[in-house]
NUBA-28044 format. One line per field, with one value per residue (C-alpha): residue number from 1; residue in three letters; x negated, y negated, z. Coordinates in Angstrom, 1 decimal, padded with zeros to 4 digits. Example, Ala and Ser with C-alpha at 12.3 -4.5 7.8 and 13.67 -1.06 7.14 Angstrom:
BEGIN
nr = (1, 2) .
rest = (ALA, SER) .
c1 = (-012.3, -013.7) .
c2 = (004.5, 001.1) .
c3 = (007.8, 007.1) .
***
This chain:
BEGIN
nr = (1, 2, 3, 4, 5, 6, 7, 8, 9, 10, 11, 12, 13, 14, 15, 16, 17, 18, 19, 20, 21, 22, 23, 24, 25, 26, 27, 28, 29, 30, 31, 32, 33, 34, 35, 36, 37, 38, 39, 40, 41, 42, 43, 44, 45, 46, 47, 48, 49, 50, 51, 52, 53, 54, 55, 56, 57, 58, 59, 60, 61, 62, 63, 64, 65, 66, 67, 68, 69, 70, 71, 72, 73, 74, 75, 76, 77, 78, 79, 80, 81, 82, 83, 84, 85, 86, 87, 88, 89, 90, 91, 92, 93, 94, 95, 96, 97, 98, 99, 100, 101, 102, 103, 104, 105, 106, 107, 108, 109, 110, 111, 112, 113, 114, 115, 116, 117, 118, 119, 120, 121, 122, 123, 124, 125, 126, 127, 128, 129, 130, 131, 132, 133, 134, 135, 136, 137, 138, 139, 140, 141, 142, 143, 144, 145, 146, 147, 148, 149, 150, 151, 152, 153, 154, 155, 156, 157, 158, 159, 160, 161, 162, 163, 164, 165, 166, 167, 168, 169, 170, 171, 172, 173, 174, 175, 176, 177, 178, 179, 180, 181, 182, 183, 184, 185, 186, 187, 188, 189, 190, 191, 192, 193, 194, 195, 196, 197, 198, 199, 200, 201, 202, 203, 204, 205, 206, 207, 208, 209, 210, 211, 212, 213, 214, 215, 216, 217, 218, 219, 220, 221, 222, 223, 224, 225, 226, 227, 228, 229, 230, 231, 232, 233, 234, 235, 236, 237, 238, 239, 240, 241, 242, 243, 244, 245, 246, 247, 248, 249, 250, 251, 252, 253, 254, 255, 256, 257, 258, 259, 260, 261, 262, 263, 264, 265, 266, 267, 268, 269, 270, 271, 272, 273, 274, 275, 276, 277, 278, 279, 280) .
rest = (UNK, UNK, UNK, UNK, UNK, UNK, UNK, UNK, UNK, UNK, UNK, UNK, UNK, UNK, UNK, UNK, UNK, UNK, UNK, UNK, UNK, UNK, UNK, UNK, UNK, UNK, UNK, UNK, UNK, UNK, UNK, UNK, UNK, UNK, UNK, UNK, UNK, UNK, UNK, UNK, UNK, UNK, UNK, UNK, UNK, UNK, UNK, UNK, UNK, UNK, UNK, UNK, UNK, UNK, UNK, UNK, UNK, UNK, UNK, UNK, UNK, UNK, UNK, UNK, UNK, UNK, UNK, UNK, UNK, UNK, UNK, UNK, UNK, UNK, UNK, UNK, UNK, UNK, UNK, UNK, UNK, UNK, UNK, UNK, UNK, UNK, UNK, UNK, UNK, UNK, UNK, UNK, UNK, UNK, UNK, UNK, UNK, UNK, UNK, UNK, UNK, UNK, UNK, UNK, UNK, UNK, UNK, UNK, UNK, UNK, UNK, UNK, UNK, UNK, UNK, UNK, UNK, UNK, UNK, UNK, UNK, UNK, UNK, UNK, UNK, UNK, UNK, UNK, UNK, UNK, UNK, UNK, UNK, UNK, UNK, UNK, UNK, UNK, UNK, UNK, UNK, UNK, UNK, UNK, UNK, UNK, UNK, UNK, UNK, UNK, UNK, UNK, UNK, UNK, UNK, UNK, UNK, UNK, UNK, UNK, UNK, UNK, UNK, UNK, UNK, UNK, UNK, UNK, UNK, UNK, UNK, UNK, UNK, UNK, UNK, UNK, UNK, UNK, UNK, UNK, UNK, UNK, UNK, UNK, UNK, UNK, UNK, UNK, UNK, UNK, UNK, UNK, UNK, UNK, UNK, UNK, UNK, UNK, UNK, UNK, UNK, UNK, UNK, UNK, UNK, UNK, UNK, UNK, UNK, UNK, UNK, UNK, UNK, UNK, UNK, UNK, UNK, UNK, UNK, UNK, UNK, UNK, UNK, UNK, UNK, UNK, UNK, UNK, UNK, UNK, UNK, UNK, UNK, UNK, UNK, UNK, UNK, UNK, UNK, UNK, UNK, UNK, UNK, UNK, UNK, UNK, UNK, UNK, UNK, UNK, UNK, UNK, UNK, UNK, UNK, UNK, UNK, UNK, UNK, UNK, UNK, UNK, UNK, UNK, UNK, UNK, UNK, UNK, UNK, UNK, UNK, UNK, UNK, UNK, UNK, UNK, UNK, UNK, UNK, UNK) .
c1 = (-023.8, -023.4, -026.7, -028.3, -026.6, -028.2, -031.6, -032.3, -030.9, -033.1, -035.9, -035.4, -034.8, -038.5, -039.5, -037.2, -039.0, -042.2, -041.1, -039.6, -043.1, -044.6, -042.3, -042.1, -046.0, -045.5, -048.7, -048.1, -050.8, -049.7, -046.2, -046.8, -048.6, -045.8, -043.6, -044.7, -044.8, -041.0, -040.5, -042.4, -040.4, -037.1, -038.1, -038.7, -035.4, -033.0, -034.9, -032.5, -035.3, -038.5, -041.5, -044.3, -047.6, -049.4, -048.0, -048.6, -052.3, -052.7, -050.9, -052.8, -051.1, -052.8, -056.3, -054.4, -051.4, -054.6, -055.8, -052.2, -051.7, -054.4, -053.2, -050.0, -051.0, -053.3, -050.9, -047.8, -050.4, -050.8, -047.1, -046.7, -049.6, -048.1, -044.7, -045.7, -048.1, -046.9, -043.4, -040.6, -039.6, -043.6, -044.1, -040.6, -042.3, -045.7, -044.5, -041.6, -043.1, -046.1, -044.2, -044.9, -048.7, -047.0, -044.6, -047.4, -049.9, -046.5, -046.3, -049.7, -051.2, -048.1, -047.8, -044.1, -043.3, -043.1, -044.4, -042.0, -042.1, -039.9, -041.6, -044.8, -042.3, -040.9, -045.0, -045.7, -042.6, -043.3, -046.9, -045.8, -043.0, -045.7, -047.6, -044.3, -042.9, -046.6, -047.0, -046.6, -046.2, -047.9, -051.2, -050.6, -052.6, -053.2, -055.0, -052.3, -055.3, -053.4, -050.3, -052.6, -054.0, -050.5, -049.6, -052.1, -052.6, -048.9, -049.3, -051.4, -049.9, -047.1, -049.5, -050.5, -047.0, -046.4, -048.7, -048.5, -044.8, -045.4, -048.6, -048.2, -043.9, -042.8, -039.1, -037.2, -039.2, -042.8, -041.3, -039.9, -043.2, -045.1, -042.7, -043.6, -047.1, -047.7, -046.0, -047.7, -051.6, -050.4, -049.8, -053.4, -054.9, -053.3, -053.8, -058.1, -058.2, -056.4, -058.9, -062.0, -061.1, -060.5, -056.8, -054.4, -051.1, -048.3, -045.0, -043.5, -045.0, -044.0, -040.6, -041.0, -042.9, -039.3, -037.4, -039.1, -039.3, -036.0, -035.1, -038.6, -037.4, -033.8, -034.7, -037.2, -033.9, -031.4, -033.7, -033.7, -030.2, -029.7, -032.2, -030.2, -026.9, -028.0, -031.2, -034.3, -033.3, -030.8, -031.9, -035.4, -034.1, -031.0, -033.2, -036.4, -033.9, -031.8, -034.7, -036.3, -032.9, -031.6, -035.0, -035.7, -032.0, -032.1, -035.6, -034.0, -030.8, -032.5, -036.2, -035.5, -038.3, -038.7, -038.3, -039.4, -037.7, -040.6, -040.4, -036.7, -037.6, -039.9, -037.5, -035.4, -037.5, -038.7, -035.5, -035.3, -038.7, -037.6, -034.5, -036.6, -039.6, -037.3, -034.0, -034.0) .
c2 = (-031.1, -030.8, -029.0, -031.9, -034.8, -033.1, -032.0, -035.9, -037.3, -034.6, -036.2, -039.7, -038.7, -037.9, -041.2, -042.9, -040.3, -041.2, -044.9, -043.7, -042.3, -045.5, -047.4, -044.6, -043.9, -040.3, -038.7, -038.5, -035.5, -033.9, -033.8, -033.2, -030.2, -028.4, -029.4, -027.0, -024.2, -025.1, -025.0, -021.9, -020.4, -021.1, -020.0, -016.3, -016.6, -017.6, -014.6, -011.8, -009.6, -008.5, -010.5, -007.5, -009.1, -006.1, -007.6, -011.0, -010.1, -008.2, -010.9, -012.4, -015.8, -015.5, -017.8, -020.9, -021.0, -021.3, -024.2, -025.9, -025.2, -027.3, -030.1, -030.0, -030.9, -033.8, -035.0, -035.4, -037.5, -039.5, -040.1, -041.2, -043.3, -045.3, -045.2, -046.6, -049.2, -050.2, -049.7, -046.9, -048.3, -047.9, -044.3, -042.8, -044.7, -043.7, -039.9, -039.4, -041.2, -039.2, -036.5, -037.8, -036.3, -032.9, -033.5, -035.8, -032.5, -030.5, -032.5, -033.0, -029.9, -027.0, -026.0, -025.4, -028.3, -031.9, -034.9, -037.8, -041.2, -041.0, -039.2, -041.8, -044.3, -043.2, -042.5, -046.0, -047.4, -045.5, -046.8, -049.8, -049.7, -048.1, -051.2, -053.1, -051.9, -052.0, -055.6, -057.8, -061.7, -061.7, -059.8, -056.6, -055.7, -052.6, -051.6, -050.3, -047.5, -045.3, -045.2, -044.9, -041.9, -040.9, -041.0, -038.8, -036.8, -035.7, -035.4, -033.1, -031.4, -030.8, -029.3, -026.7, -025.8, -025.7, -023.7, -021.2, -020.8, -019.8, -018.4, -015.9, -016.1, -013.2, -013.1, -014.0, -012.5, -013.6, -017.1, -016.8, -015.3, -017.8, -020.6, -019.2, -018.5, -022.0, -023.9, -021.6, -022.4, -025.8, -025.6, -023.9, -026.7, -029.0, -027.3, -026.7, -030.7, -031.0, -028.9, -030.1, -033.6, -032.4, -033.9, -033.1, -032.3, -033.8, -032.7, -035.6, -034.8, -031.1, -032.1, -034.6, -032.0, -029.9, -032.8, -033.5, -029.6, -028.8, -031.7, -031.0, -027.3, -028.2, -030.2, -027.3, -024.8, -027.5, -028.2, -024.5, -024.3, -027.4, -025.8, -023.0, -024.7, -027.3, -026.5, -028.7, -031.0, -032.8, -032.2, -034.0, -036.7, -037.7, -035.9, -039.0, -041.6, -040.8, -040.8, -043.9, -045.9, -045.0, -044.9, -048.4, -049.8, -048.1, -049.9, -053.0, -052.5, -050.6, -052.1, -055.4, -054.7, -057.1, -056.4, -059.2, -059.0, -057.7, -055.0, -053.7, -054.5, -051.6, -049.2, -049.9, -049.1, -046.3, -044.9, -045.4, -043.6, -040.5, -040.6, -040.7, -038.2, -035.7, -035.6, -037.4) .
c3 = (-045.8, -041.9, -041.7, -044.1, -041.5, -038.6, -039.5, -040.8, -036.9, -035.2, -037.7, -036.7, -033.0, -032.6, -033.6, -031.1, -028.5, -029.3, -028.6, -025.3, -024.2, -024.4, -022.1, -019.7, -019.5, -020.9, -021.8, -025.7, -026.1, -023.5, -024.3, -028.2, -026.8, -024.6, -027.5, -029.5, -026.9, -026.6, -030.1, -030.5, -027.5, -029.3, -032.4, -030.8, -028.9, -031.5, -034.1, -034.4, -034.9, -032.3, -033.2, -034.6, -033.1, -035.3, -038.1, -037.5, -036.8, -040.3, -041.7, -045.1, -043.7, -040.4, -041.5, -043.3, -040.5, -037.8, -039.3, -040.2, -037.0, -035.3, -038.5, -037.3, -033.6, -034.9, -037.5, -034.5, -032.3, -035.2, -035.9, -032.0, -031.9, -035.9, -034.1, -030.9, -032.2, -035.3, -035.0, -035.5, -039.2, -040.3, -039.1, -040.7, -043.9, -043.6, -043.0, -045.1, -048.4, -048.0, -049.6, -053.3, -052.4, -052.9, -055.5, -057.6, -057.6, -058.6, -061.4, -062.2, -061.8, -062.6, -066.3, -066.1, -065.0, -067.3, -066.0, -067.5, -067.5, -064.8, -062.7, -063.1, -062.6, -059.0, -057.9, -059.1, -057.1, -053.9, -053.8, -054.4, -051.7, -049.1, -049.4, -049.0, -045.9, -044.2, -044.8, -041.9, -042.2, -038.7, -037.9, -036.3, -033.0, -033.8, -037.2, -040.0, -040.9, -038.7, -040.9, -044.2, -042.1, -041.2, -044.7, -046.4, -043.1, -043.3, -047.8, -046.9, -044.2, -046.5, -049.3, -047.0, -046.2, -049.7, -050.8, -047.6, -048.4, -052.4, -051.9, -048.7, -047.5, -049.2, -046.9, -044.1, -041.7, -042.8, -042.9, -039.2, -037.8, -039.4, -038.1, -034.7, -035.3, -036.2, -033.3, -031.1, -032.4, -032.5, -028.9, -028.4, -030.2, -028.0, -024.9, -025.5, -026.0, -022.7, -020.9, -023.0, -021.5, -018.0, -018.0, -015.3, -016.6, -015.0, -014.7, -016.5, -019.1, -019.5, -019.5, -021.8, -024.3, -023.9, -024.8, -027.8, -028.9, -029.2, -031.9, -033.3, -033.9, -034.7, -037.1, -038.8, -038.6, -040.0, -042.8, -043.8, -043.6, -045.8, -048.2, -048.5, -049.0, -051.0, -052.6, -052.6, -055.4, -053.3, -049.4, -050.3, -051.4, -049.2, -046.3, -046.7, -048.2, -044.7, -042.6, -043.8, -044.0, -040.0, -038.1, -039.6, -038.6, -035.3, -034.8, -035.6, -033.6, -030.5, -030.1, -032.2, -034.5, -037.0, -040.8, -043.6, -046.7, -048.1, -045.8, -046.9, -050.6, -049.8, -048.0, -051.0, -053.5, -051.8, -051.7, -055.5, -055.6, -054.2, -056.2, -059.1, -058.2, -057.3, -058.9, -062.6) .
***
């Protein structure tokens, strides 16, 4: 349960560093981009075992973790630019809820699993409780496109890594590579935009990139240790319920972002959603 506690604050504490960035004039590319190279570099330090670069280069997983890579990279720019325009409370929403993309094709599309009227039930709700939280009784300055993009960019995003892990992740160590693998292409990615637009990187924003790895790969390793305590049936749900619930009071407490009833009527009922998509 620790391990479930701590991966959901290192979740929501990206959010409230993307929010920092804003106020302190960090470079948010920049910094999402030497994130990664920190979260790659812990990744190798804290695996027991040598990283095989033979292997990784024979790998069969080597093609689809290139391109979730450069996903991945475009995907956490989007989340700072939803969290940093449209508020802290929108993004957790627009990122976590995005997971009924994956478990909707689950249920959809594999035979051994039975789509109830449950299940319909909890996709119906969460739609309805995206629409919910986005609505604003004042007009937003910046267009809420970038969380529908946010939303289906990160559904998406979370396909792939589905279908990586069941299709290609055989064990441990193919899962750890490929955690690795992808932080570092991700950082590529990042870093051939950088020099494509002739930025100069600043120091500032370096250090910021750290700060935000390590909670970015924290969160990845608490998530796996949940999994394996728990199982998926109850870290998904508690992990997006928990996520959703905090970064949206912190929002309110910290930033004083404003919330409509309408807008908890739809964290609630996407915290029903979830319930019911994942665990009934």
């Amino acid at each position: 349960m620790i391990a479930l506690v701590l991966t959901t604050l290192f979740t929501v504490i990206l959010f409230l560093c993307f929010k920092e960035f804003s106020k302190r004039e960090i470079n948010t590319h920049q910094a999402i981009t030497f994130n990664y190279l920190t979260a790659s570099s812990l990744a190798i330090i804290l695996y027991n075992n040598p990283i095989l670069t033979n292997e990784i280069i024979t790998a069969n997983w080597l093609y689809p973790t290139i391109t979730l890579g450069v996903l991945f990279v475009i995907m956490f720019n989007v989340m700072a630019i939803t969290t940093q325009k449209l508020g802290i409370s929108v993004a957790s929403m627009a990122s976590k809820m995005s997971l009924i993309i994956p478990v909707s094709a689950t249920l959809l599309f594999q035979k051994n699993i039975d789509f109830s009227f449950t299940n319909g039930l909890g996709i119906a709700m969460a739609l309805t409780a995206v629409y919910l939280t986005f609505k604003k009784e004042k007009e937003n300055s910046y267009p809420i496109t970038i969380a529908v993009i946010l939303f289906f960019g990160a559904g998406i995003l979370d396909l792939g890594l589905n279908y990586i892990q069941d299709s290609y992740l055989k064990n441990e160590d193919d899962f750890r590579s490929f955690i690795v693998v992808v932080f570092f292409i991700a950082f590529l990615a990042g870093l051939l935009r950088i020099i494509y637009l002739k930025q100069k990187i600043q120091l500032k924003n370096i250090i910021a990139g750290i700060i935000l790895g390590i909670p970015n790969y924290l969160s990845i390793y608490f998530v796996l240790e949940a999994l394996d305590q728990l199982g998926g049936i109850i870290v998904f749900p508690v992990l997006n319920i928990g996520v959703v619930l905090l970064s949206s009071v912190l929002s309110f407490i910290i930033y004083k972002e404003y919330l409509s009833k309408l807008n908890w009527l739809g964290i609630t009922l996407a915290s029903i959603s979830i319930i019911l998509i994942l665990v009934l």
